[in-house]
C-alpha positions, 0 to 999 in steps of 0.5 A: 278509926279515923279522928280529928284532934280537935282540942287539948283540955288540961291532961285530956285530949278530944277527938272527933270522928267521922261518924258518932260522939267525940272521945277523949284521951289522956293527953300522954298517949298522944304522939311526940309532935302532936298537931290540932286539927290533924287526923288521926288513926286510932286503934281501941282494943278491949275498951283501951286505946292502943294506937294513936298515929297521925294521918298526915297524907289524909289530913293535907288530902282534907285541908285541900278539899276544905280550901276548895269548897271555901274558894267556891263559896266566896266565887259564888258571893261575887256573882 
């Protein structure tokens, strides 16, 4: 399931998926060099995490649609 890492709190970390409520993590499950604001694949068997592996095609692929949406609001507020 593809997740956003939205925030660290203490030895947790919460995510926010495409679709449904956030979820938290323990913080040491994250990988090495863990980014905020980077998406992210994450594989839950049986109730448990088993696989969190960052996204990094998909969150710069994100981040662009994101800095053209923005351009064309502030185009628009020119006019």
């Amino acid at each position: 399931m593809k997740m956003v890492l939205e925030e660290i709190e203490g030895d947790l970390a919460r995510f926010i998926p495409d679709e449904g409520a956030s979820f938290h993590v323990k913080k040491s499950l994250l990988p090495e060099k863990y980014q905020i604001g980077e998406v992210y694949e994450v594989t839950i068997s049986e109730g448990q995490v088993s696989m969190i592996e960052p996204l990094k095609e998909e969150t710069q692929e994100r981040l662009a649609k994101m800095r053209q949406k923005r351009k064309k609001l502030l185009n628009k507020r020119k006019k």
